[in-house]
N, CA, C and O atoms as a Tinker XYZ file with bonds, in Angstrom:
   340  protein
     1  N    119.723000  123.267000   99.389000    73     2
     2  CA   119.338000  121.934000   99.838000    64     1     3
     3  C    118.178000  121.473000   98.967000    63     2     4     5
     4  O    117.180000  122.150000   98.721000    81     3
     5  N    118.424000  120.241000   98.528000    73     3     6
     6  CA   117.349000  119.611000   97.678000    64     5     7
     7  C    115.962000  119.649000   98.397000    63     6     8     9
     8  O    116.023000  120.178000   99.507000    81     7
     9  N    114.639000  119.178000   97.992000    73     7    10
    10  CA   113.453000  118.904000   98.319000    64     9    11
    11  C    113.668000  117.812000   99.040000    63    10    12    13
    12  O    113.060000  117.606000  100.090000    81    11
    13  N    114.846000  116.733000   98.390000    73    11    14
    14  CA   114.156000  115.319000   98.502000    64    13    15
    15  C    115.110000  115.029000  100.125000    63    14    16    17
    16  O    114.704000  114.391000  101.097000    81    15
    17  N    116.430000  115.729000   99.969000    73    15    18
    18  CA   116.602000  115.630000  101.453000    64    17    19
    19  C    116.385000  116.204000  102.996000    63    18    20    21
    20  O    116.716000  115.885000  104.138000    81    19
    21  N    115.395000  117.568000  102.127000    73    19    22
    22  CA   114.676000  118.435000  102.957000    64    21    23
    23  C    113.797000  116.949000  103.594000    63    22    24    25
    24  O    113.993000  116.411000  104.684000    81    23
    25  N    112.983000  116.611000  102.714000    73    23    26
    26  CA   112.096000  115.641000  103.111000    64    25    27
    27  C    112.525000  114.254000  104.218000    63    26    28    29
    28  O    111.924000  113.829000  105.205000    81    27
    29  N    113.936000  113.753000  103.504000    73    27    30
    30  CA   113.991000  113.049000  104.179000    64    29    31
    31  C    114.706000  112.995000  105.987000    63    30    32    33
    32  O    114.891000  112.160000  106.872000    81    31
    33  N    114.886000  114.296000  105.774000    73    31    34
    34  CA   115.698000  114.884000  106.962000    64    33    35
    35  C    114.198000  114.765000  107.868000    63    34    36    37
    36  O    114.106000  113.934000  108.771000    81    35
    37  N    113.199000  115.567000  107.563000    73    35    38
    38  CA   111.905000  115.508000  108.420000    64    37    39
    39  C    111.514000  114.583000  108.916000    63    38    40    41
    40  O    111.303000  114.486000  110.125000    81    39
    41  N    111.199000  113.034000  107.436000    73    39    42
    42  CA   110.745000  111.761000  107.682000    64    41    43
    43  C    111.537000  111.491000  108.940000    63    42    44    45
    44  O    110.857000  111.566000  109.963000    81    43
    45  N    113.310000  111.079000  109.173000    73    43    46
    46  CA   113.843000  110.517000  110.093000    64    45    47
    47  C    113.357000  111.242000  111.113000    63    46    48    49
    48  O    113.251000  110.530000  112.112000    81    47
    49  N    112.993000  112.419000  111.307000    73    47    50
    50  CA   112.801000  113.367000  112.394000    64    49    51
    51  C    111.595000  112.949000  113.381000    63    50    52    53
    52  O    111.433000  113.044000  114.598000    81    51
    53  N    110.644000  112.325000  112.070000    73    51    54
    54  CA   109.352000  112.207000  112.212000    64    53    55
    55  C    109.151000  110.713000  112.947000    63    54    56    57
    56  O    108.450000  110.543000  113.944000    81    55
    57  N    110.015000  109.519000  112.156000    73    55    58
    58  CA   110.036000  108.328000  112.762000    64    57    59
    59  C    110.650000  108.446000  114.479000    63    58    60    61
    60  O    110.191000  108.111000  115.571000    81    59
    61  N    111.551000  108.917000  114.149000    73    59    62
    62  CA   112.423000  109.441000  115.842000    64    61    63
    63  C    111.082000  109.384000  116.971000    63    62    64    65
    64  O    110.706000  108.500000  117.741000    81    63
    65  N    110.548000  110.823000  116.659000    73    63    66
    66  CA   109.289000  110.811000  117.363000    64    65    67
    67  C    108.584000  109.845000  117.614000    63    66    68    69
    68  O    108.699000  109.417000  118.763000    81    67
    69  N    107.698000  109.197000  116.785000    73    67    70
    70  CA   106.707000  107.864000  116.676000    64    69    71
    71  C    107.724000  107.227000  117.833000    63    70    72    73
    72  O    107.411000  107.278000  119.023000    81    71
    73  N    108.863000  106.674000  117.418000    73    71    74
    74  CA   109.317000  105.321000  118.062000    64    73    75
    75  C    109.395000  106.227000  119.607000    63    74    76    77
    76  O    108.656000  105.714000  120.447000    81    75
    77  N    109.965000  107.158000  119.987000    73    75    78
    78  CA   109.991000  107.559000  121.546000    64    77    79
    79  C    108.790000  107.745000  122.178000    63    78    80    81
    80  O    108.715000  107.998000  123.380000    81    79
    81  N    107.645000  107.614000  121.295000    73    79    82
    82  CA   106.299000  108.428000  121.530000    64    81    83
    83  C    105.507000  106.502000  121.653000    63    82    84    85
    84  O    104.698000  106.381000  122.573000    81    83
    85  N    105.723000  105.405000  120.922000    73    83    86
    86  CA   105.682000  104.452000  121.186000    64    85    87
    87  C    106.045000  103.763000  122.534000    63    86    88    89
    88  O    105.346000  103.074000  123.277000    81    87
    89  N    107.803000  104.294000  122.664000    73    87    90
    90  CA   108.307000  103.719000  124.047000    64    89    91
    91  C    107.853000  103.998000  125.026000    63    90    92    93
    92  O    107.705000  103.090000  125.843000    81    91
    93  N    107.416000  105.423000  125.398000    73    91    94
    94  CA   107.016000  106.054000  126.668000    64    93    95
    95  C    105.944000  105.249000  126.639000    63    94    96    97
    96  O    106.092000  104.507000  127.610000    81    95
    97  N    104.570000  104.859000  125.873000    73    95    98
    98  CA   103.747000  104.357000  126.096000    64    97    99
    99  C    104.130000  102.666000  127.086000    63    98   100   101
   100  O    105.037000  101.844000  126.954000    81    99
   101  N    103.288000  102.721000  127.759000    73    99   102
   102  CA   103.177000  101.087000  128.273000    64   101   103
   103  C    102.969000  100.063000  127.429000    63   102   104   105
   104  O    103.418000   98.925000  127.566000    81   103
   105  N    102.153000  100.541000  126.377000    73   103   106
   106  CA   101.483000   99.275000  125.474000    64   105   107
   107  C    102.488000   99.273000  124.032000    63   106   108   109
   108  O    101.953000   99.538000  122.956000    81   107
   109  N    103.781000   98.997000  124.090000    73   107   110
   110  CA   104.255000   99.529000  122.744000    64   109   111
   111  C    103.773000   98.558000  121.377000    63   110   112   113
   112  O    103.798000   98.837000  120.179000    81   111
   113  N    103.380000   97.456000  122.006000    73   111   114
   114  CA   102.990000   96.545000  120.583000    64   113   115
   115  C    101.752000   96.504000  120.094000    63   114   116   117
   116  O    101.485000   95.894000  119.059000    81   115
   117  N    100.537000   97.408000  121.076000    73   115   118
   118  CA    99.503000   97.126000  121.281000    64   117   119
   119  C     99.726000   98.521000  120.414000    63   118   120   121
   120  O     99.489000   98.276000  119.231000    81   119
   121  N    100.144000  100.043000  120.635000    73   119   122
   122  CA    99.781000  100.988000  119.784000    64   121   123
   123  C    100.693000  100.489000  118.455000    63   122   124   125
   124  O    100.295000  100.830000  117.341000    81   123
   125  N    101.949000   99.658000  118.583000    73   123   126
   126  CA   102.568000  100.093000  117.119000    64   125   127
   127  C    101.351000   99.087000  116.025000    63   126   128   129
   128  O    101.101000   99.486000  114.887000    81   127
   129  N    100.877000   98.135000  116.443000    73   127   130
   130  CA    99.743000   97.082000  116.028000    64   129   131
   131  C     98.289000   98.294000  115.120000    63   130   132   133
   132  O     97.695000   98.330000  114.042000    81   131
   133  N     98.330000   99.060000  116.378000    73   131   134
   134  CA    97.049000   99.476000  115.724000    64   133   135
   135  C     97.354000  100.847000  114.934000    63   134   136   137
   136  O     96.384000  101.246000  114.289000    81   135
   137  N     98.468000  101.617000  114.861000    73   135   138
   138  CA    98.963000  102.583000  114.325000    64   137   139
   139  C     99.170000  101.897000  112.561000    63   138   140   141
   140  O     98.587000  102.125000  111.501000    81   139
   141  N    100.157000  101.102000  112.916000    73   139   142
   142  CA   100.466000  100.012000  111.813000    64   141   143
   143  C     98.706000   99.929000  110.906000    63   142   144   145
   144  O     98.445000  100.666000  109.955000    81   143
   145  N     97.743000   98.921000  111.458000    73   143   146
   146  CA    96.849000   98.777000  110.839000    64   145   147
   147  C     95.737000  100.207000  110.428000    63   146   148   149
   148  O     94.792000  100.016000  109.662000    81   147
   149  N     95.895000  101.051000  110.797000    73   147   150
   150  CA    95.135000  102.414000  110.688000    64   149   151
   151  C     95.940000  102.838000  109.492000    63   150   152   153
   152  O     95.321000  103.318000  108.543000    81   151
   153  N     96.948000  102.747000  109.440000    73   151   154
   154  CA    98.135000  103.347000  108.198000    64   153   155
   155  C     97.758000  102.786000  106.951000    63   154   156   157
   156  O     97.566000  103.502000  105.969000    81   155
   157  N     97.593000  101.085000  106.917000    73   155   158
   158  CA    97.470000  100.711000  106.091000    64   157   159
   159  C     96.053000  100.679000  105.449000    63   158   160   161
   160  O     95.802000  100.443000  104.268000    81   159
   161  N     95.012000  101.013000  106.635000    73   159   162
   162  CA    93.760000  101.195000  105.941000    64   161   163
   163  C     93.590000  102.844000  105.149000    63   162   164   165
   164  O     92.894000  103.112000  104.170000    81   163
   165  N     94.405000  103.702000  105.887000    73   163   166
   166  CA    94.499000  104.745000  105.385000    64   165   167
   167  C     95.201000  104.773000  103.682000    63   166   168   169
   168  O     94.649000  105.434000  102.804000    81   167
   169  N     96.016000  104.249000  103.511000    73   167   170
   170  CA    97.387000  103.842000  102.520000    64   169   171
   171  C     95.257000  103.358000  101.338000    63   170   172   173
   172  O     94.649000  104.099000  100.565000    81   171
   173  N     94.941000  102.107000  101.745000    73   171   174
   174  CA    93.785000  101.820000  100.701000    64   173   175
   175  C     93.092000  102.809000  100.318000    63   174   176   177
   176  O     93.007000  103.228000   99.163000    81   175
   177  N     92.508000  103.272000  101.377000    73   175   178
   178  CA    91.476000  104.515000  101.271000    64   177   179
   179  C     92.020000  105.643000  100.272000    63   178   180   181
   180  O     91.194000  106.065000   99.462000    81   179
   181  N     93.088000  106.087000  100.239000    73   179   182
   182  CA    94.125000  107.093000   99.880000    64   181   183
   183  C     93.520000  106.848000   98.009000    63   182   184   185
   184  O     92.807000  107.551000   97.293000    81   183
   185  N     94.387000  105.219000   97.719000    73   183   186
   186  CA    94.397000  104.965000   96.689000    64   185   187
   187  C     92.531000  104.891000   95.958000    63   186   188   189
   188  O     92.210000  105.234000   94.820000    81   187
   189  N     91.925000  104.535000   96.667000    73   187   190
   190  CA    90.477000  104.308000   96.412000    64   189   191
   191  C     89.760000  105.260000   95.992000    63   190   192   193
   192  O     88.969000  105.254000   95.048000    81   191
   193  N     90.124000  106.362000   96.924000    73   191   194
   194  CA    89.169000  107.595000   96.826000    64   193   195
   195  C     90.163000  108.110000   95.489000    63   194   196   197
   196  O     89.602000  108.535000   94.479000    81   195
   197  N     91.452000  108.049000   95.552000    73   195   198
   198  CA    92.773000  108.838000   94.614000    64   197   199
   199  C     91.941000  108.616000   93.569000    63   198   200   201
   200  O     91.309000  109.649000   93.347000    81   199
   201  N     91.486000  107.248000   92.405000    73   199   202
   202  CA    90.786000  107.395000   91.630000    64   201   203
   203  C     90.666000  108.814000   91.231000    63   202   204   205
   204  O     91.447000  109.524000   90.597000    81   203
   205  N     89.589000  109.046000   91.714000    73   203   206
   206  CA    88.610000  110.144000   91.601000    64   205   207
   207  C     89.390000  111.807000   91.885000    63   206   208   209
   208  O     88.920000  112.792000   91.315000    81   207
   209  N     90.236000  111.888000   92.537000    73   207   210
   210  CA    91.138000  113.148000   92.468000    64   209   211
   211  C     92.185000  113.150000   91.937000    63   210   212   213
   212  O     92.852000  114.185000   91.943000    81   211
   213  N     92.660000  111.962000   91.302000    73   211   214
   214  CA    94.109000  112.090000   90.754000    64   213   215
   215  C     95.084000  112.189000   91.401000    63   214   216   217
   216  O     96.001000  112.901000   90.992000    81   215
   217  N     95.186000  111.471000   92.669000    73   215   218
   218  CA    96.251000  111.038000   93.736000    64   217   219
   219  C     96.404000  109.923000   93.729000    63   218   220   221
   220  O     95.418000  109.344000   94.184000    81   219
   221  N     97.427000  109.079000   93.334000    73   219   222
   222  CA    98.132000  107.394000   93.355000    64   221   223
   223  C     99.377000  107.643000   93.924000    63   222   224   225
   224  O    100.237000  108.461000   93.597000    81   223
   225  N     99.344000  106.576000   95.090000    73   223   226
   226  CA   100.622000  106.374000   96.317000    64   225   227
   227  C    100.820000  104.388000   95.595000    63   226   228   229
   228  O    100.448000  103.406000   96.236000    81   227
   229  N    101.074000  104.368000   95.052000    73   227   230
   230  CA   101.471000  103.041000   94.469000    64   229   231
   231  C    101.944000  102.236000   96.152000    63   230   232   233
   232  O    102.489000  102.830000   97.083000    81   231
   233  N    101.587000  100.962000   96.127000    73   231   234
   234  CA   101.456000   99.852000   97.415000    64   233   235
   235  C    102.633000   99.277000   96.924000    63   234   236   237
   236  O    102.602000   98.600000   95.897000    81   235
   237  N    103.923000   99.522000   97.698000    73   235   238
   238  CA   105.288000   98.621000   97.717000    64   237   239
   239  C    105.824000   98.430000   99.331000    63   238   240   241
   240  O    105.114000   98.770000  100.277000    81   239
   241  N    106.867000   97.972000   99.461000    73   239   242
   242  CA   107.354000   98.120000  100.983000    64   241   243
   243  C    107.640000   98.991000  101.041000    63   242   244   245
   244  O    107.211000   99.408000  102.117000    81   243
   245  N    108.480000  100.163000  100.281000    73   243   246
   246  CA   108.566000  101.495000  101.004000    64   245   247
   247  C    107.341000  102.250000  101.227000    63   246   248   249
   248  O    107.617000  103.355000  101.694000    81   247
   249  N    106.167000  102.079000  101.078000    73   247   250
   250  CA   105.203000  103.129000  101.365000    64   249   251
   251  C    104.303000  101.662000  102.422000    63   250   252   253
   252  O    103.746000  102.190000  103.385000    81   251
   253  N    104.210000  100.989000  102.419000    73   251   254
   254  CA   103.863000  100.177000  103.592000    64   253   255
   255  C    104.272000  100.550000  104.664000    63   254   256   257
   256  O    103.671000  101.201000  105.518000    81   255
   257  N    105.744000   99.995000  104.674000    73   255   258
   258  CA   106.791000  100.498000  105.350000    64   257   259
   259  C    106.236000  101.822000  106.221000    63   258   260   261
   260  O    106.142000  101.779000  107.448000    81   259
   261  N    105.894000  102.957000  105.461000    73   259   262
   262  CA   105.864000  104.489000  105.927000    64   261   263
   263  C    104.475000  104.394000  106.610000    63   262   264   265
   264  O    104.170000  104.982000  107.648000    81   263
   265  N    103.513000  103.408000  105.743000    73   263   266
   266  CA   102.182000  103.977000  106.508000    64   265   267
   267  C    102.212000  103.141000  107.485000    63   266   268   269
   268  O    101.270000  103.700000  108.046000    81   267
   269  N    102.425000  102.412000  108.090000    73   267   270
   270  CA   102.326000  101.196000  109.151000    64   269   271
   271  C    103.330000  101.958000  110.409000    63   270   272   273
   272  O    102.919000  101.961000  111.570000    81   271
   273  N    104.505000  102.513000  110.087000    73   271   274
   274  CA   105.420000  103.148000  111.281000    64   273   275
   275  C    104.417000  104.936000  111.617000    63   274   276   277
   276  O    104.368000  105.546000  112.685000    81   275
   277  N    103.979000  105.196000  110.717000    73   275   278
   278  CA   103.550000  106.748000  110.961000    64   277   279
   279  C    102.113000  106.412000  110.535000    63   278   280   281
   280  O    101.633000  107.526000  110.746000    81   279
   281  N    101.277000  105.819000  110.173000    73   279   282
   282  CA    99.914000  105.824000  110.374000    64   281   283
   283  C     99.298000  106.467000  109.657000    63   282   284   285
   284  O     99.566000  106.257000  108.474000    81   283
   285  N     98.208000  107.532000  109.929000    73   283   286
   286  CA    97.454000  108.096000  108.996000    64   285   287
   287  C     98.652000  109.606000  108.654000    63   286   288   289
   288  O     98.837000  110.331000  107.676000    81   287
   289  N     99.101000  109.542000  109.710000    73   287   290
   290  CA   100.056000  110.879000  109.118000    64   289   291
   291  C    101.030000  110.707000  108.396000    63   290   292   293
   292  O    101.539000  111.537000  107.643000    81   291
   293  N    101.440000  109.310000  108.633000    73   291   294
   294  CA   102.395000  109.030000  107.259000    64   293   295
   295  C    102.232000  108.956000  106.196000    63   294   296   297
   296  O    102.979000  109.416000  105.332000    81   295
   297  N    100.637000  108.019000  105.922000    73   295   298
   298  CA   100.184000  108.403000  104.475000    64   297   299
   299  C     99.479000  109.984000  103.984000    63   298   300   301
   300  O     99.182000  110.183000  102.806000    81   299
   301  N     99.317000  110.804000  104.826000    73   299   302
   302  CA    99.253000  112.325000  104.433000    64   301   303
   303  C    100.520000  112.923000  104.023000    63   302   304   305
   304  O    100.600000  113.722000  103.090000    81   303
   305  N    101.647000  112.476000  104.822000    73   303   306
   306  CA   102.935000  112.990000  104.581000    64   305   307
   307  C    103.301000  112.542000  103.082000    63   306   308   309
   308  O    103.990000  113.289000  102.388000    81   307
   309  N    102.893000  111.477000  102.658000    73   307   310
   310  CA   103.161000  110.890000  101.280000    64   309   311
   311  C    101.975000  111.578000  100.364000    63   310   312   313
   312  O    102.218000  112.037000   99.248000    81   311
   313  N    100.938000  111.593000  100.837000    73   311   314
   314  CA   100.496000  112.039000   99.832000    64   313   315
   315  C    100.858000  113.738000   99.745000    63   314   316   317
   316  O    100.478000  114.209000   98.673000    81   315
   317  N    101.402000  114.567000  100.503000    73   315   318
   318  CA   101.794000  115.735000  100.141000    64   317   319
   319  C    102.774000  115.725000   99.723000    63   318   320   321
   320  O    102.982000  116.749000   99.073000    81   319
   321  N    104.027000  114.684000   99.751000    73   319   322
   322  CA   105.251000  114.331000   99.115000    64   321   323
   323  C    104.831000  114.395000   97.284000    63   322   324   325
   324  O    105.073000  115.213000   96.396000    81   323
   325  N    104.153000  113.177000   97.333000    73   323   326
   326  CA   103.460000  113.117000   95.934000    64   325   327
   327  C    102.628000  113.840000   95.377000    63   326   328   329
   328  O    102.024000  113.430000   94.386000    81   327
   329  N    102.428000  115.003000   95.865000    73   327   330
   330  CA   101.450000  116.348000   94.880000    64   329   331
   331  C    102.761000  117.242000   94.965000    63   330   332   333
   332  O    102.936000  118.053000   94.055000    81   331
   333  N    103.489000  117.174000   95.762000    73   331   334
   334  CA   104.453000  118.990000   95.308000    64   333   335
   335  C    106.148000  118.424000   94.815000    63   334   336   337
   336  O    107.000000  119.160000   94.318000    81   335
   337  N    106.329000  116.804000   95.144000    73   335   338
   338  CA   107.243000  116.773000   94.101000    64   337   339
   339  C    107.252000  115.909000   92.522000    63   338   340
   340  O    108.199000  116.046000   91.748000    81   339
């Protein structure tokens, strides 16, 4: 089995979670709102500090996309995506 569908087998695994872990909540627009905005400040920070360690997550809709549905763990999940493949 490849890396890349190892990976993406997890990601769906991973969104699955978030969204049931969203629903059970009462507030689903109120956490996906602030999950969403924590992701994307994380996603800046990532690139900001990256400078300086040699980590770049390039800003498109697919990595928006990832940090806004999964948050700060989505942009960790990317940035360990992007150091080991």
């Amino acid at each position: 089995m490849s890396a890349k569908i190892f990976l993406g087998c997890i990601f769906a695994f991973y969104i699955i979670v978030i969204v049931i872990a969203f629903i059970k909540s009462k507030r689903f627009f109120t956490a996906f709102l602030l999950t969403a905005l924590q992701g994307v400040c994380a996603l800046f920070a990532v690139n900001l500090i990256g400078q300086y360690i040699m980590v770049h997550i390039p800003v498109n809709a697919w990595t928006l996309g990832v940090s806004s549905v999964g948050g700060v763990s989505g942009v960790i999940m990317m940035v360990l995506c992007d150091s080991f493949i």
